[in-house]
C-alpha positions in Angstrom: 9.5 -134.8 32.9 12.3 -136.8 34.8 12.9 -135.4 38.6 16.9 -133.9 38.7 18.9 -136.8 40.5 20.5 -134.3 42.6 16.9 -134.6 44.5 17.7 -138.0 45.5 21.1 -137.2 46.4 20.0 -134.1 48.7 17.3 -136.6 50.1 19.6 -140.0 50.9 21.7 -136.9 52.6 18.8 -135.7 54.5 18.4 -138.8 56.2 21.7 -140.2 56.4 21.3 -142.4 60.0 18.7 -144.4 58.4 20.5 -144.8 54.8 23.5 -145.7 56.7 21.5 -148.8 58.3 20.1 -149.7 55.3 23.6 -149.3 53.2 24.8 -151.4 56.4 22.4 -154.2 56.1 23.2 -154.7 52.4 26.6 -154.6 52.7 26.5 -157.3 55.3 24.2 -159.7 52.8 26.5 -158.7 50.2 29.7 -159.7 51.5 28.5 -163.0 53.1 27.2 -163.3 49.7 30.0 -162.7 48.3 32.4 -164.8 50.6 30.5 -167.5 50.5 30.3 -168.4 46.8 34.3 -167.4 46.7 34.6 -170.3 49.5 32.9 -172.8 47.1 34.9 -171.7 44.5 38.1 -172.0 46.1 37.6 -175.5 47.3 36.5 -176.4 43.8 39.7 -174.8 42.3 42.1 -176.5 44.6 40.4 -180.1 44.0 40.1 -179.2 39.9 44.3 -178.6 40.2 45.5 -181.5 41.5 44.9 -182.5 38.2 46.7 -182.7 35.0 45.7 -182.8 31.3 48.4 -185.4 30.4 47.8 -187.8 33.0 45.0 -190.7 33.6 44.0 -192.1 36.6 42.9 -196.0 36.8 40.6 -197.5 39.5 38.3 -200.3 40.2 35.2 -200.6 37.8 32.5 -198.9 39.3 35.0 -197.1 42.3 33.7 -193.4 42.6 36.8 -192.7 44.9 40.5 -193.6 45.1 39.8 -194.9 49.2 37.3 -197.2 47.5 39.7 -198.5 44.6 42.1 -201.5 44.1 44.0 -202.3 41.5 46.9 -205.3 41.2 50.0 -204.9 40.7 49.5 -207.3 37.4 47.3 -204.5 36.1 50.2 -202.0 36.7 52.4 -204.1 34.6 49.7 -204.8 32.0 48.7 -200.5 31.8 52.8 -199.7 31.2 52.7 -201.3 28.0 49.5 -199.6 26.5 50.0 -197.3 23.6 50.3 -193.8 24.9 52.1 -194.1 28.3 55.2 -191.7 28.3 58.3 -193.0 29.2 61.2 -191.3 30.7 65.0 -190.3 29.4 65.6 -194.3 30.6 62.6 -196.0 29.1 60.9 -196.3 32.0 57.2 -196.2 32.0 55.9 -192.7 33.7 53.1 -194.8 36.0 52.8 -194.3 40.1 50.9 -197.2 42.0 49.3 -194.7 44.9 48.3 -196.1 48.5 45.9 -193.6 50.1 44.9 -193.6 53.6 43.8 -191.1 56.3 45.6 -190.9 59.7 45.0 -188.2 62.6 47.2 -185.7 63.2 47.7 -182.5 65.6 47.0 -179.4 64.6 49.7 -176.6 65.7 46.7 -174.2 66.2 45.0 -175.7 68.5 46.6 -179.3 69.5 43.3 -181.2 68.7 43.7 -183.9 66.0 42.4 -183.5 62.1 42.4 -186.0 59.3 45.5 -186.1 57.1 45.6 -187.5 53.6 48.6 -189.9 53.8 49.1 -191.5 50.0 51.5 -193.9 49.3 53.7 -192.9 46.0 56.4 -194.2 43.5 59.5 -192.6 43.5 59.1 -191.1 40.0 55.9 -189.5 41.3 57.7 -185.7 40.8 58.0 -186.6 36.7 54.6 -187.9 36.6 53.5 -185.4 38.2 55.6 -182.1 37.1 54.0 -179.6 38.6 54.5 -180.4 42.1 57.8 -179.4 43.2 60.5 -180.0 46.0 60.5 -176.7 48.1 63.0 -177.9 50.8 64.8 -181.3 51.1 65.0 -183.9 49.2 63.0 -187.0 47.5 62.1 -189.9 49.9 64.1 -192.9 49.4 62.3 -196.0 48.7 61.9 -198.7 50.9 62.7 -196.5 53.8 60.3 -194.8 56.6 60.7 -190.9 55.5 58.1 -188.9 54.0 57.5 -185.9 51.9 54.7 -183.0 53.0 52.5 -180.6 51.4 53.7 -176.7 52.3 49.8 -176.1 53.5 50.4 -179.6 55.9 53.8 -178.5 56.9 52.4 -175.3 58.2 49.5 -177.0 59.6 50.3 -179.7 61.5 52.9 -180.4 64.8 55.8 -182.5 64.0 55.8 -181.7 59.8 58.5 -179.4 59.1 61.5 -180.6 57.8 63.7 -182.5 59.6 61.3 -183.8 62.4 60.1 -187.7 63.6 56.6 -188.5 63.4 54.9 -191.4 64.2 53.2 -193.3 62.1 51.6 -196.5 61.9 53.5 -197.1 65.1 56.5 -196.3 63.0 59.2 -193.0 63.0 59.2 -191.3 60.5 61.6 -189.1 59.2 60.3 -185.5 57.3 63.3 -185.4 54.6 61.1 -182.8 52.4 58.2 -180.2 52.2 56.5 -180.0 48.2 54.7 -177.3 46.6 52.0 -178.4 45.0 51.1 -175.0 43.1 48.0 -174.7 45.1 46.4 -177.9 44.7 44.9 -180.7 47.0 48.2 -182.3 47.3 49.6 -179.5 49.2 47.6 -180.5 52.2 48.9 -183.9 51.9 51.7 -186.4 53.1 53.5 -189.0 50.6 56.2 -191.7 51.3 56.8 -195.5 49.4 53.4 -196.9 48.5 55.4 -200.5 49.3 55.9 -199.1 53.0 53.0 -197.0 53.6 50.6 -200.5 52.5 53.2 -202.2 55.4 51.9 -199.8 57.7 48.5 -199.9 57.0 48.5 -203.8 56.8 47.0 -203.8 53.6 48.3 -206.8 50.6 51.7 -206.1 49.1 50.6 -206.4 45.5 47.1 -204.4 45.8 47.5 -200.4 45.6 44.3 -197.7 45.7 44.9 -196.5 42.1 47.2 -195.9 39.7 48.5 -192.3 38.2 49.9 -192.3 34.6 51.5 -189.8 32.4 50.5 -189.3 28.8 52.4 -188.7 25.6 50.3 -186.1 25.3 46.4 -185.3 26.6 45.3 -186.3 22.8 46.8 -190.0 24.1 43.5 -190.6 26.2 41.4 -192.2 23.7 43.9 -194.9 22.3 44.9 -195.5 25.8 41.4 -195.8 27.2 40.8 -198.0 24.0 43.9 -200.6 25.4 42.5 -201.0 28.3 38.8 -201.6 27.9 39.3 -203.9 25.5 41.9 -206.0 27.2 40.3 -208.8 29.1 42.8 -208.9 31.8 42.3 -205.5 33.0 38.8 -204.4 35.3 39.6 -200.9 35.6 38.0 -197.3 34.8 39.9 -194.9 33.3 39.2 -191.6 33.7 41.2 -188.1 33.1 42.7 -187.2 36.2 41.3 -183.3 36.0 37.7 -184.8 35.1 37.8 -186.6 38.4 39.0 -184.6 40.8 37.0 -181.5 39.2 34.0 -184.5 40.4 35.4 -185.3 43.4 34.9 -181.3 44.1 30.8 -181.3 43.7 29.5 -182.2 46.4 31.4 -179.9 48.8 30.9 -176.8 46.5 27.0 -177.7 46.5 26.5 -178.1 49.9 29.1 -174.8 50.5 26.3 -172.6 48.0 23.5 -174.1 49.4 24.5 -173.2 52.9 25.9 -169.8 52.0 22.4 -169.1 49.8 20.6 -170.0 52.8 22.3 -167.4 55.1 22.6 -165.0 52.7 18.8 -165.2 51.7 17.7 -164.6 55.5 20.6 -161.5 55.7 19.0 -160.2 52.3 15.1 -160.4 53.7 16.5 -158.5 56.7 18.2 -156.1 54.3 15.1 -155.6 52.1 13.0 -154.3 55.4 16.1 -152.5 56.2 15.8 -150.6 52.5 11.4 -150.8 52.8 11.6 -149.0 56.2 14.2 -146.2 55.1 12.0 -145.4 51.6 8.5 -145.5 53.5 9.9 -143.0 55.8 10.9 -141.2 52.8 7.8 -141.1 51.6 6.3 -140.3 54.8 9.0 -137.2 55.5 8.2 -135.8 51.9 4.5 -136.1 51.1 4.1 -132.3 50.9 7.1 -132.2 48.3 5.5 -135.3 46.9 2.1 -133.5 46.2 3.6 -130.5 44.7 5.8 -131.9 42.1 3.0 -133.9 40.9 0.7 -130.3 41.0 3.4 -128.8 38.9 3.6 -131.7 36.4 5.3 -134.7 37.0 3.7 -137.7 36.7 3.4 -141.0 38.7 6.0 -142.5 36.5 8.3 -140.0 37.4 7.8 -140.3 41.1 8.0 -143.8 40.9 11.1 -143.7 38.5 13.0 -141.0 41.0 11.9 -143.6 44.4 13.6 -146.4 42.5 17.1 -144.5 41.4 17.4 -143.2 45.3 16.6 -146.7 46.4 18.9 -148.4 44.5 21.7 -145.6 45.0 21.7 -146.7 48.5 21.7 -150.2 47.7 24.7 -150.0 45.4 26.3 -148.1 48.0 25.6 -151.3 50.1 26.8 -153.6 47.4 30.3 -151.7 46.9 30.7 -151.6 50.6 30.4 -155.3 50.9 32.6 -156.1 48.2 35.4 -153.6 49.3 35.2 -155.5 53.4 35.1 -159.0 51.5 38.2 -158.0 49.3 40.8 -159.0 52.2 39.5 -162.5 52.2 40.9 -163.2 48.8 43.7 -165.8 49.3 43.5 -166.5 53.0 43.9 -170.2 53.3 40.8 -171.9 55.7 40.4 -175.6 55.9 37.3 -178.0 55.7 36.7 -181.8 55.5 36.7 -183.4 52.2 33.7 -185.8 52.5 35.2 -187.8 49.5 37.9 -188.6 51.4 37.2 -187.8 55.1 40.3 -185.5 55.5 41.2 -182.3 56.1 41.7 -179.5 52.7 43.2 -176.6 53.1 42.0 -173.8 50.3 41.8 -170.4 49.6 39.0 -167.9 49.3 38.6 -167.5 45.4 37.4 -163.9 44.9 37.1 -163.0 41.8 35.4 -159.7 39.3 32.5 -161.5 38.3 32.0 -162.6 41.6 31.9 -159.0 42.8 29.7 -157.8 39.8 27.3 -160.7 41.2 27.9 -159.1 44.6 26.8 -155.6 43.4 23.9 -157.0 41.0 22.3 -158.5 44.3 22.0 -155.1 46.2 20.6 -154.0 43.0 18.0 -156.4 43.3 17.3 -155.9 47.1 17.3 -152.3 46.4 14.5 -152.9 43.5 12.6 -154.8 45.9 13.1 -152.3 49.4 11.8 -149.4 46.8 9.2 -150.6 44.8 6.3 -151.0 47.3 6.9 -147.2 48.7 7.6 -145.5 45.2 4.1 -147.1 44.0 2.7 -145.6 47.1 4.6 -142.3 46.9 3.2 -142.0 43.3 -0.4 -143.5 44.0 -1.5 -140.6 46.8 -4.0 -138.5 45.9 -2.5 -134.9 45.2 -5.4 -132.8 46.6 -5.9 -134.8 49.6 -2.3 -135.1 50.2 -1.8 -130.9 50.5 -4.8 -130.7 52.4 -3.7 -132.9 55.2 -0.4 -131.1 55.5 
């Protein structure tokens, strides 16, 4: 016979101070857990959105980064002419030479200086890239020192809202816009005239970092990769521009998990004594109720099977706990250093269902592990022995 789960209820009621640490302890591993892996995923979807289906980016053979790249102006020319390059209503080709380079800046929070992705653009960079759009202001105008800012940089950093000087490159600089960048990396970022920004930086006129172009359509990547690999002119890996930044996004998420699986792991051994400690002196408190359900006919199984459902009652009452106090986190913006490109990110905290199923699956588990040991023992005592010594 199966023991009534009211039983359990009554008993986790019983002892409610020590369930309450236990229910604490897992709710803690579970939202670090939980908050954690949303951190990695967050920085990965940020990275993976800054890029677009429809466009291709072209860097040195064998670059892994655009801040390792180069890539002539010649080359330019030569990629506008391969098949599948859109064009705009004028018939200009939809390519952007890109300058990227990383320059300190102050943060408003706390007036000490972070790394700021500056990247040098073409003017038509808004139609290549259509998803980023003008929030405030106005386009920079070539060949002059203003600049454009990501909305997470203009909240970020001192002197980036619209309408300020900053100095640059021992330059002014004039803020003449702020961009949305629907989320993406290039919301954290700063763009002016790849021709002025490789000025400043005192880098060759006719050599840029990469180069961005738009596609007829995403279908377009083959043919185009096709053009240029066989042309002998051209040195250059093509890649699709989601494909790389959704690489360029590895590493951090890696290290983020590993890091997060580390503190998490120590929290959850904590939590499991937590849940072992509570369900021995459960066992303990009740060997006398113990010893005369099994006299009246329920088996070890059942004893065991009952120590198990009140165990892991408490420890989904952990994981739900956790999940509900890591729910707030969900879309506040932190920052931490790309190490692809040595600058600053700003991202979100990605929480999402599955995520919190995981979450609640991982109390499950500590709560399997916390009540095993003392169900076994609870339903391994000798019966006679047991009513004789209380």
């Amino acid at each position: 016979m199966a023991i009534p789960l009211i039983y359990n209820v009554r008993s986790v009621r019983a002892r409610w101070t020590s369930t309450i640490v236990a229910i604490l302890g897992i709710a803690g591993t579970v939202g670090v857990f939980v908050a954690m892996l949303s951190l990695a995923r967050g920085f990965k979807a940020t990275l993976v959105a800054s890029g677009s289906a429809g466009n291709v980016l072209a860097l040195r053979a064998g670059s892994p980064t655009e801040m390792m790249g180069g890539i002539t102006l010649d080359s330019v020319k030569l990629i506008q002419d391969k098949p599948g390059v859109a064009r705009d209503a004028n018939g200009a080709p939809l390519v952007t030479q890109e300058v990227v380079g990383v320059v300190p800046f102050p943060l408003i929070s706390t007036s000490t200086d972070a790394n700021v992705q500056v990247r040098g653009v073409s003017p038509n960079v808004l139609t290549v890239r259509p998803f980023v759009k003008l929030d405030q202001g106005r386009m920079f105008q070539p060949g002059l020192t203003e600049l454009i800012v990501g909305k997470n940089a203009s909240k970020t950093y001192a002197g980036m809202k619209l309408g300020e000087t900053l100095n640059l490159g021992g330059g002014h600089w004039k803020v003449v816009g702020v961009f949305d960048a629907g989320g993406s990396s290039f919301d954290s970022e700063v763009w002016c005239d790849s021709k002025i920004l490789n000025e400043v930086l005192k880098r060759p006129d006719n050599i840029f970092q990469s180069a961005t172009i738009h596609l007829t359509s995403s279908d377009a990547f083959n043919a185009f990769k096709d053009a240029v690999s066989k042309d002998p002119q051209l040195d250059l890996d093509v890649v699709r521009e989601v494909d790389y930044y959704s690489k360029q996004s590895e590493s951090m998420t890696i290290l983020i998990k590993v890091l997060g699986g580390l503190v998490a792991g120590i929290m959850a051994i904590g939590a499991i004594f937590g849940a072992l400690n509570t369900m021995y002196s459960a066992v303990a408190e009740r060997g006398r109720e113990i010893a005369t359900m099994r006299a009246v006919g329920f088996g070890g199984g059942s004893v065991i099977f009952s120590f198990l459902v009140e165990a892991l009652l408490i420890s989904f009452l952990g994981g739900v706990l956790g999940c509900l106090a890591v729910l707030p986190l969900n879309g506040l913006t932190t920052q931490a250093l790309n190490f692809q490109t040595f600058s600053s990110l700003a991202f979100a905290f990605k929480i999402t269902f599955d995520l919190l199923v995981g979450g609640v699956v991982f109390a499950l588990v500590m709560g399997v592990l916390g009540g095993l040991p003392p169900a076994i023992r609870a339903a391994s005592s000798p019966v006679a022995s047991t009513l004789r010594a209380l």
